[in-house]
TIVO-110258 format. One line per field, with one value per residue (C-alpha): residue number from 0; residue in one letter; chain; x, z, y. Coordinates in steps of 0.5 Angstrom, whole numbers, plus 500, padded with zeros to 3 digits. Example, Ala and Ser with C-alpha at 12.3 -4.5 7.8 and 13.67 -1.06 7.14 Angstrom:
2
seq	0_1
type	A_S
mol	A_A
x	525_527
z	516_514
y	491_498
// end
This chain:
620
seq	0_1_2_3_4_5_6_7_8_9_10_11_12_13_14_15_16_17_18_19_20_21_22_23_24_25_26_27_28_29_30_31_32_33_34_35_36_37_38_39_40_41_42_43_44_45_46_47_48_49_50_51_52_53_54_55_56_57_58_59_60_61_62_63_64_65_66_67_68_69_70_71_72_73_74_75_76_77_78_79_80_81_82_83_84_85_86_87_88_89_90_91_92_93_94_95_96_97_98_99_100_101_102_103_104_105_106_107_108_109_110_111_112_113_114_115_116_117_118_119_120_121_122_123_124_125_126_127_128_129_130_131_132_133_134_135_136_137_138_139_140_141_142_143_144_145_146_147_148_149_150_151_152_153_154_155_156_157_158_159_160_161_162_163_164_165_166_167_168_169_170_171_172_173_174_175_176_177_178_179_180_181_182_183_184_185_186_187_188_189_190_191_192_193_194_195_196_197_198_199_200_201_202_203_204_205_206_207_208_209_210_211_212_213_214_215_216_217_218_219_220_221_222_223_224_225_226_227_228_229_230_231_232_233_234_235_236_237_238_239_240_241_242_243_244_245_246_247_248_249_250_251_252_253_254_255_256_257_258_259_260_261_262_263_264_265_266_267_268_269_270_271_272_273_274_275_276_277_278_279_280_281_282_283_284_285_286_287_288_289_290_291_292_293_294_295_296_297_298_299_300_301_302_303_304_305_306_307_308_309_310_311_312_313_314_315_316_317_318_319_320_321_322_323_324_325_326_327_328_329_330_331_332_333_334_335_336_337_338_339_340_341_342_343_344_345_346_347_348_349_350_351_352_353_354_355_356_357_358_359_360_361_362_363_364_365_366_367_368_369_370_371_372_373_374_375_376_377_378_379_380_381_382_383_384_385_386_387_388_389_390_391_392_393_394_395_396_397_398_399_400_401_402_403_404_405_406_407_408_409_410_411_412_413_414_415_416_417_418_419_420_421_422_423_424_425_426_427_428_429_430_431_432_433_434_435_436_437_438_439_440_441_442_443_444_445_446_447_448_449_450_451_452_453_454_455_456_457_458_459_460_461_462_463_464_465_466_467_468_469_470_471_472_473_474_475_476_477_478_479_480_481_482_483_484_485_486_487_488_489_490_491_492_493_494_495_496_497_498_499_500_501_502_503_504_505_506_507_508_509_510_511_512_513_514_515_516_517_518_519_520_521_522_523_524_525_526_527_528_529_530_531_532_533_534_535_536_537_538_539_540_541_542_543_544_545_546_547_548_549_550_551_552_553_554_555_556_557_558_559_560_561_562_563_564_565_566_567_568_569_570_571_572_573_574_575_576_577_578_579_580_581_582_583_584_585_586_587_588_589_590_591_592_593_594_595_596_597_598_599_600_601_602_603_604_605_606_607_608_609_610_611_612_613_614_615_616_617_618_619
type	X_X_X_X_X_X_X_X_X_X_X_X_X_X_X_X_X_X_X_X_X_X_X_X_X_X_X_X_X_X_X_X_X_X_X_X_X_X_X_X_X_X_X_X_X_X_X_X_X_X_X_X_X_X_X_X_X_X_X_X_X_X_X_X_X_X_X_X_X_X_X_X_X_X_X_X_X_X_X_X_X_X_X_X_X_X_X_X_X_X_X_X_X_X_X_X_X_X_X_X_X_X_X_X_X_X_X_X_X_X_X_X_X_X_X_X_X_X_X_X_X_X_X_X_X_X_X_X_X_X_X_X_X_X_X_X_X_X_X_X_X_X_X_X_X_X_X_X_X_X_X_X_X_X_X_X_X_X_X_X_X_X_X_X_X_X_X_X_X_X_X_X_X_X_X_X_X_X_X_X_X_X_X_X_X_X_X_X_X_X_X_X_X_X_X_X_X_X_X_X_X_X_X_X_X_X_X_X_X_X_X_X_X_X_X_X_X_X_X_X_X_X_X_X_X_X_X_X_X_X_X_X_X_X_X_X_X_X_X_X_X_X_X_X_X_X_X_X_X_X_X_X_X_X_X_X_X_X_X_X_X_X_X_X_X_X_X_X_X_X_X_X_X_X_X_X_X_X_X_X_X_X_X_X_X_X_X_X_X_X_X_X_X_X_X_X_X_X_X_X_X_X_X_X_X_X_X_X_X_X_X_X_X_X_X_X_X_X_X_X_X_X_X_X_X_X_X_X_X_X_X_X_X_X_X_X_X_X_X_X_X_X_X_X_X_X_X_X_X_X_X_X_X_X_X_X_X_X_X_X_X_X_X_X_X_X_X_X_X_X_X_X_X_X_X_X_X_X_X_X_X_X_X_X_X_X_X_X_X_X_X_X_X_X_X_X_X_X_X_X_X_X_X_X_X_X_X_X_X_X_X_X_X_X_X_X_X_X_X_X_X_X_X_X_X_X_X_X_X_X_X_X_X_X_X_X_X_X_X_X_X_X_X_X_X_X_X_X_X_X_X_X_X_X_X_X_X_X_X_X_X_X_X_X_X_X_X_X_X_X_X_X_X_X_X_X_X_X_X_X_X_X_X_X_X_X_X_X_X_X_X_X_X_X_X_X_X_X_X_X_X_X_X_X_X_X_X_X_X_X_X_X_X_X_X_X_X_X_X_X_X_X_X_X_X_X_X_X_X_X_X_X_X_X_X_X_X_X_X_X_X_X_X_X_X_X_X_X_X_X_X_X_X_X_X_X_X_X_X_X_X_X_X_X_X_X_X_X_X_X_X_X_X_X_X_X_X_X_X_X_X_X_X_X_X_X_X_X_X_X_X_X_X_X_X_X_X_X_X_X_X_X_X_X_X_X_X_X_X_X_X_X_X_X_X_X_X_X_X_X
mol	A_A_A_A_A_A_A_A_A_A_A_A_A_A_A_A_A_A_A_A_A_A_A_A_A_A_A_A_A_A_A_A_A_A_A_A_A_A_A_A_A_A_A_A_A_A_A_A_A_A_A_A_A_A_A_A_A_A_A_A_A_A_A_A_A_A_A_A_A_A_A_A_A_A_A_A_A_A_A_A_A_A_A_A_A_A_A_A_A_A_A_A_A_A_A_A_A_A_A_A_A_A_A_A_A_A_A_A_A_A_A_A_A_A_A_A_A_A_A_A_A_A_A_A_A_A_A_A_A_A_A_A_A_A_A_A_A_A_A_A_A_A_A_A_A_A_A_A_A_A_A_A_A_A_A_A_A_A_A_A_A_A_A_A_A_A_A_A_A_A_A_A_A_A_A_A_A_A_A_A_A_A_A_A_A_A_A_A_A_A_A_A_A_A_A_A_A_A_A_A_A_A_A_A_A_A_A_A_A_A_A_A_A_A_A_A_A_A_A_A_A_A_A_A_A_A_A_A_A_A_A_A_A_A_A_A_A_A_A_A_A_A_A_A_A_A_A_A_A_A_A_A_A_A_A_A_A_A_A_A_A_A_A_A_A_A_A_A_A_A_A_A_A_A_A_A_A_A_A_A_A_A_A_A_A_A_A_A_A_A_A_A_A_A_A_A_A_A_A_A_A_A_A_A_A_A_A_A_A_A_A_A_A_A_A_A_A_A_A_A_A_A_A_A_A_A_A_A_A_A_A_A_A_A_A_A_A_A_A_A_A_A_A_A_A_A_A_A_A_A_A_A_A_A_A_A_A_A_A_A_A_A_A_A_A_A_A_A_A_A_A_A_A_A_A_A_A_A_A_A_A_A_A_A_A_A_A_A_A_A_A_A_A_A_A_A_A_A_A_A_A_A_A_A_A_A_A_A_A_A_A_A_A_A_A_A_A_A_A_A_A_A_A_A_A_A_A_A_A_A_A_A_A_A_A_A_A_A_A_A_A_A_A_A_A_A_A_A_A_A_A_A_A_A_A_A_A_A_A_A_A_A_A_A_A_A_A_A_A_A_A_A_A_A_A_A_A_A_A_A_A_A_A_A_A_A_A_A_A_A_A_A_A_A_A_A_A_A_A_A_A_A_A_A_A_A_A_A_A_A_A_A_A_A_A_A_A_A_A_A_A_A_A_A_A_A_A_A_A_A_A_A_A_A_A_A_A_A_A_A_A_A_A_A_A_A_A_A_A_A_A_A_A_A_A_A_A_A_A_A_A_A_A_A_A_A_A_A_A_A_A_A_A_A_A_A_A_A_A_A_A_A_A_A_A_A_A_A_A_A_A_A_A_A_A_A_A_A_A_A_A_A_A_A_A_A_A_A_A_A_A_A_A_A_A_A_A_A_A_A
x	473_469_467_462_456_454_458_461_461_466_467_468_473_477_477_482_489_492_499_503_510_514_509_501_498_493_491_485_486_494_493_495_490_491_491_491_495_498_492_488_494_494_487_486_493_491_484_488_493_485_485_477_475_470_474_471_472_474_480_482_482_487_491_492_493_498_494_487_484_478_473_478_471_469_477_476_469_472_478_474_469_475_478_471_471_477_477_469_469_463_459_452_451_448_449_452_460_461_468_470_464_460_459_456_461_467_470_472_476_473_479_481_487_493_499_502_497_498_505_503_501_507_512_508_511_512_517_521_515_513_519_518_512_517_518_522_520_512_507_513_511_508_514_514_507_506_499_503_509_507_504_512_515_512_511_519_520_518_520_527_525_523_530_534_530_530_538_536_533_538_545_539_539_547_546_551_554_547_546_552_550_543_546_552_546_542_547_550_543_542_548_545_541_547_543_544_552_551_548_553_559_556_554_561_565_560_562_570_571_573_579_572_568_572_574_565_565_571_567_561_565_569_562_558_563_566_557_554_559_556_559_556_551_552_550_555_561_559_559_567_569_566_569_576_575_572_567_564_557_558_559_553_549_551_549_547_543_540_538_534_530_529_527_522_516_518_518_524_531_530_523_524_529_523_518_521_523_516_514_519_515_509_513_515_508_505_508_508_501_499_496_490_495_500_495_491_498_500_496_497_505_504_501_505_512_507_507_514_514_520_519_524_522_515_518_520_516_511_516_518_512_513_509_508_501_498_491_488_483_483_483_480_480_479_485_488_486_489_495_495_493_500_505_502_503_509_511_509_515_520_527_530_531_531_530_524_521_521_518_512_511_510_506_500_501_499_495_490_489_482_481_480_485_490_494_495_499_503_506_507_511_514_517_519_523_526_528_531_535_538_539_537_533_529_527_525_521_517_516_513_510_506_507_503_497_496_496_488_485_482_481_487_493_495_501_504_503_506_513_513_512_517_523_521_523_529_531_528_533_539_538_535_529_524_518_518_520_514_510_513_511_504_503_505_501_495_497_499_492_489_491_490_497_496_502_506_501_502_509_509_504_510_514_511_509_516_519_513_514_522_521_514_510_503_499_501_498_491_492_495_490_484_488_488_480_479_484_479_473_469_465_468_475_473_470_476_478_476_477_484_481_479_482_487_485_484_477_479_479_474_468_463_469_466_459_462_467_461_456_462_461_453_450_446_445_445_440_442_449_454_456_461_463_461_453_451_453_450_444_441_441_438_431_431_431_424_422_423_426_424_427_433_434_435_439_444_444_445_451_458_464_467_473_480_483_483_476_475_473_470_465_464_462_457_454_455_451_445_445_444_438_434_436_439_442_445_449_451_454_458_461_462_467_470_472_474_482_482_478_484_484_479_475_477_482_488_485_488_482_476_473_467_470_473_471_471_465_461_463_458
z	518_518_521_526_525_533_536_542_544_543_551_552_546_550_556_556_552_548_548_543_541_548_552_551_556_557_561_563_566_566_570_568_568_571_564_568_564_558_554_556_554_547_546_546_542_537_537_536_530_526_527_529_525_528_529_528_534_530_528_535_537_531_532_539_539_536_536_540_546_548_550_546_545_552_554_549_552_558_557_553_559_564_559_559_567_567_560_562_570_571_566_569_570_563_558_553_552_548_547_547_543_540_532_529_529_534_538_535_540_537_540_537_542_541_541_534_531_534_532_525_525_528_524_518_521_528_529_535_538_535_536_544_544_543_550_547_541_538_541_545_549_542_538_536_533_526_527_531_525_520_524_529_522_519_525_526_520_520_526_523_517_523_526_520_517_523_522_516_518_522_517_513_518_520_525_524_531_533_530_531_537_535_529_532_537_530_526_532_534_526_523_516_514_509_511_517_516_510_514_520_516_513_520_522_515_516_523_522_523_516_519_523_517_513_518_519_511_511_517_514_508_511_515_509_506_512_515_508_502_499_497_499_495_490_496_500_495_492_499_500_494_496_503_500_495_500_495_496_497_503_507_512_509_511_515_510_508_516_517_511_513_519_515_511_513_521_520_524_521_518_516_509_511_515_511_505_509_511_504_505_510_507_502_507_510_503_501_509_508_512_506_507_513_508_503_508_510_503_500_507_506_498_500_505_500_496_501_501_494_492_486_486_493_492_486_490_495_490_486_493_493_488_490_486_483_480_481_475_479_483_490_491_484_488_492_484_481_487_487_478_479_484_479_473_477_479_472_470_474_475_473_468_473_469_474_478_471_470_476_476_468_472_477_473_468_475_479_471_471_469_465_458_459_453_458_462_457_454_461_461_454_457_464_459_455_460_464_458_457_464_465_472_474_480_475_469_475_475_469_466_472_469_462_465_468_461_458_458_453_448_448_447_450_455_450_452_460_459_455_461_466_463_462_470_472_469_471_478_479_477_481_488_485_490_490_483_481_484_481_474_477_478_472_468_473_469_462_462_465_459_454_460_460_466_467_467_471_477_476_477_483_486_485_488_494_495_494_499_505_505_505_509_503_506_500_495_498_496_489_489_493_488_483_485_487_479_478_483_481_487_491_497_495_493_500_503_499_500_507_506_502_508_512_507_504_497_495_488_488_494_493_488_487_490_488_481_482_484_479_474_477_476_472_479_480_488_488_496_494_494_487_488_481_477_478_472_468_473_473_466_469_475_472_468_473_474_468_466_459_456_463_462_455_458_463_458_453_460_463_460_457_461_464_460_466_467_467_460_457_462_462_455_454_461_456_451_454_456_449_448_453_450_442_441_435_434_440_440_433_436_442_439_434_441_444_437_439_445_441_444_451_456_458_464_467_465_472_475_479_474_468_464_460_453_449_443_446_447_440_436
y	479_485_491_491_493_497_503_506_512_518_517_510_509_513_511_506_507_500_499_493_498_493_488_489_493_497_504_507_515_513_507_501_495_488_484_477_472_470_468_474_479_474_475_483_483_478_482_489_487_486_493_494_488_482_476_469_464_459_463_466_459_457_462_461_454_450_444_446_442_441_447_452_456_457_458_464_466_466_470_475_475_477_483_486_485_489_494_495_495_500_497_495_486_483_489_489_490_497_496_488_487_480_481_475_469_473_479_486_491_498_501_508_509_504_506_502_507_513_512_511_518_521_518_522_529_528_522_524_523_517_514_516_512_504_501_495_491_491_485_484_476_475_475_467_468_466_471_477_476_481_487_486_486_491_496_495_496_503_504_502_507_513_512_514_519_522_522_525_530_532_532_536_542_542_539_532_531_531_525_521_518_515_513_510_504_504_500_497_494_493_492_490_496_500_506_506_505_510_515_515_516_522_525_524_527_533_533_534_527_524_518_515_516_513_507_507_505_500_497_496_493_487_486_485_481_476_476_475_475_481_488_495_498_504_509_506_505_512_515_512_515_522_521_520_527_531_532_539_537_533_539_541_547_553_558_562_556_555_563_562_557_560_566_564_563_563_556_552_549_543_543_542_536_533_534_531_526_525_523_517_515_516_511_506_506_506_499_496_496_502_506_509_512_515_516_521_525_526_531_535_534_537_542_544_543_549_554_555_557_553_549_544_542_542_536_533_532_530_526_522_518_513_507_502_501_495_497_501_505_511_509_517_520_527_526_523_530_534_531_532_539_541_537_541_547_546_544_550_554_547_550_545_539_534_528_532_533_526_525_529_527_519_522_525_519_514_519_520_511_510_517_518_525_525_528_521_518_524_524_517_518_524_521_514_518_523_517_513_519_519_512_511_505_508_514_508_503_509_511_505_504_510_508_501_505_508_501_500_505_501_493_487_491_485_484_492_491_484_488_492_487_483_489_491_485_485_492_492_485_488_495_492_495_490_493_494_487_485_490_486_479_482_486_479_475_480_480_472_471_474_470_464_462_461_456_463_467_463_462_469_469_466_469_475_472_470_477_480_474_476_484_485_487_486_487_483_477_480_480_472_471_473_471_464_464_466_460_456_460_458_462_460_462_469_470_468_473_479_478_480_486_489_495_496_502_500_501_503_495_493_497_491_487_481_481_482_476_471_474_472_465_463_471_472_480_481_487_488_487_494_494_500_503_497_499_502_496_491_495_492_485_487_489_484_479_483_482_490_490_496_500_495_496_503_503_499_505_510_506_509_508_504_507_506_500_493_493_494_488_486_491_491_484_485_491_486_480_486_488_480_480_486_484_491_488_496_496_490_490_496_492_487_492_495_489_485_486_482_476_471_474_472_478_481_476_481_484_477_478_475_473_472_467_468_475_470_467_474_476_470
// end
């Protein structure tokens, strides 16, 4: 799939609204359109879970089909004429579609207003209001659908997340017995979200009613046990012992607490509650495959938690954002240094909280990837130490997720990315850490690659994948996805590919990655191709594919160091094989030196993405 090159307007896009959070519907000027059957209704779903990108017909037809009859494709055509009919009634005879619109091989529905995305929005700082928009469960008719599957779970899942953050805030801002009632349909509809059970004993305990919090807490026990043979997590356990000491910071705030919230700034009660919870949506949007979204709020909610002057929230709020990354290079390096500049400012004047320092040290250390700062792998050493210290696995995940963005400053250090994949493993396994724990199968998938054990890497892989069908993480499947196209080295597998790379707002790692990866097969400079980041060392081979040696022996001294990420070799041995082709014996002394500690590793391949073959090859 791809984005379609043609537009509407403003005007059109807006005309007619999308439902998918309950039956598929659509809407124009209020009124509900007639979407005909079952198959019409399965099209434009299927045509909205891409999300504005072209589908082939080949896969529409797979998708609706379990075992296709013939004339499936003009089936498809007819559908699609009969939704144009009734998306677009005004639109004269025989012109084009400018909403359900034909893009080489397939459809794209360049929608602007659906539902799923608007809720997406909200639940960032509006979540009762996103929570309105749900008229029963996403892709409702299409509920056994393989295709429907992860975008029904994923939006479930934040909404389940929205719901309890939303509970959250409400204990937060004193308001307790608010929140039972909600909580009480949550668990009874959800019985296996802990948090849901967790969050309901406290509301109850902070409404005086501690017998019933406590009954809550023995139901959930004997549920887990007799349902799944499972005792309560720490949260749950530890609450159940905070009950039964009436532990003085289970309390609701205080009015004193509330009138000052009230007070300062004129902003409403419970807002620092809302927007510290907001940050953990952000999170679970993040890791649902909703990045660009979450990505685009985080730096409002930062600046935000900056304009309450209180330092410990504004760590918080920064800190709350743990995501985990695989990916050495920024997606936007001046989002990257934004975010840097506020955790240097806030731990500037950070009372001595020790846990929040450790947050905001692993928060610079991951936002300065790719830079040559000193300052990135001081902060991962700080975070590591502090984190250590401490004892507390969240808090360590995180730190070595830091220390592993700060692994790639000199050539030949896959072997300390594969310690810290190998004691993430560990650490995430025992804790419940999931997202961590496939980060760790990542980062080894990477540095066993490397060396080109790839026996392990692809067990690895596995691994991952396994973790990421049963939790609902989407993007883990792009990085195996790439890692077997590599493994493969196919053209074809690289395409397939980078199709998966598209809309998920990484472009750190999709901007010139493809044509990177095919000149890796055959050393063909695609001169049209977007080269993204990786242009100024491509640029050598492009003009001596025109004969013009002096410019490219040019262009091969003004190309810099490469950037300290998982890239390195690579580029370094491109420069190298460039060096060769002008006969710059100087230069390519000095490569060769640069890049020598990684002789045993195949260049390149510790991104688990692609190579160009072993370094050893590139050092005679």
């Amino acid at each position: 799939m791809h984005e379609p090159a043609g537009r509407q307007s403003a005007t059109d896009q807006q005309a007619v609204r999308f439902g998918v959070l309950g039956p598929v519907a659509a809407w124009a000027g209020g009124e509900p359109l007639a979407l005909k059957g079952l198959r019409h209704r399965a099209v434009l779903a299927r045509l909205i879970v891409a999300r504005r990108r072209v589908v082939p017909v080949s896969r529409l037809v797979a998708d609706l089909w379990e075992e296709p009859p013939a004339g499936t494709v003009g089936a498809v055509q007819t559908f699609v004429a009969d939704l144009r009919r009734v998306l677009e009634p005004s639109r004269p005879p025989r012109t084009p579609s400018r909403l359900l619109v034909t893009d080489g091989p397939g459809y794209a529905l360049l929608a602007t207003d659906v539902d799923a995305w608007e809720f997406e929005s909200l639940v960032a700082d509006r979540i009762p209001a996103a929570l309105a928009l749900w008229r029963g469960p996403a892709y409702a008719e299409f509920a056994s659908e393989p295709w429907a599957a992860a975008e029904r779970s994923r939006l479930a899942e934040l909404r389940l997340r929205a719901v309890e953050n939303l509970a959250a805030s409400r204990l937060a801002a004193g308001a307790a017995a608010q929140a039972v009632p909600d909580l009480d349909a949550h668990v009874t509809e959800h019985p296996w979200r802990e948090e849901g059970w967790r969050l309901l004993a406290l509301a109850l305990y902070q409404s005086g009613r501690q017998a019933d919090a406590l009954a809550v807490l023995r139901r959930a026990r004997a549920m887990l046990a007799d349902q799944l043979g499972l005792d309560p997590g720490p949260r749950l356990r530890r609450l159940e012992a905070d009950v039964l000491a009436q532990d003085p910071r289970l309390d609701p705030p205080g009015v004193w607490t509330r009138a000052a919230e009230v007070y300062d700034r004129t902003v409403a009660v419970g807002s620092r509650a809302r927007l510290e919870s907001t940050v953990g949506l952000l999170r679970t949007l993040a890791v649902t495959g909703g990045l660009r979204a979450a990505q685009e709020h985080r730096l409002a909610a930062i600046t935000a938690a900056e304009e309450f002057g209180d330092p410990a929230l504004t760590a918080r709020v920064i800190g709350a954002y743990d995501v985990p990354a695989i990916w050495t290079r920024s997606d936007d390096p001046v989002q990257a240094r934004e975010v840097v500049a506020a955790a240097e400012r806030t731990l500037a004047v950070l009372p001595d909280i020790p846990a929040s320092r450790c947050r905001l040290l692993a928060t610079v250390a991951l936002e300065m990837r790719g830079t040559r700062s000193p300052r990135g792998p001081q902060a991962a050493g700080q975070a590591e130490d502090i984190a250590r210290e401490l004892g507390d696995p969240a808090l360590l995940a995180f730190a070595l997720n830091g220390r592993f963005m700060q692994s790639c400053t000199r050539a030949g250090m896959s072997p300390q990315r594969d310690a810290v994949g190998a004691e993430l493993i560990e650490l995430a396994a025992r804790h419940d850490l999931v997202t961590f724990e496939v980060l760790g199968h990542l980062i080894r998938l990477q540095a066993r690659s490397a060396v080109a054990d790839f026996t392990a890497a692809s067990a690895h892989a596995a691994a991952a994948d396994r973790l990421a069908a049963r939790h609902e993480l989407p993007l883990v499947g792009v990085f195996t996805a790439w890692y077997r196209a590599m493994r493969a080295r196919s053209a074809s597998a690289y395409r397939e590919a980078a199709l998966l790379l598209e809309g998920t707002g990484m472009p750190g790692v999709e901007r010139g990655l493809l044509p990177l990866a095919l000149f890796s097969l055959d050393s063909e400079a695609d001169p049209a191709a977007d080269w993204g980041p990786y242009r100024p060392w491509i640029e050598p081979f492009l003009l001596l594919d025109n004969g013009d040696h002096a410019a490219a022996r040019d262009a091969l001294h003004a190309a810099p160091e490469p950037p300290a990420d998982l890239m390195y070799e690579l580029l370094c041995c491109l420069r190298i094989i460039a060096a060769k082709a002008v006969d710059d014996r100087g230069l390519l002394a000095e490569l060769r030196a640069r890049v020598a500690p990684a002789g045993a590793e195949l260049a390149g391949a510790g991104s688990g993405l692609v190579t160009l073959g072993p370094v050893a090859d590139h050092l005679r």
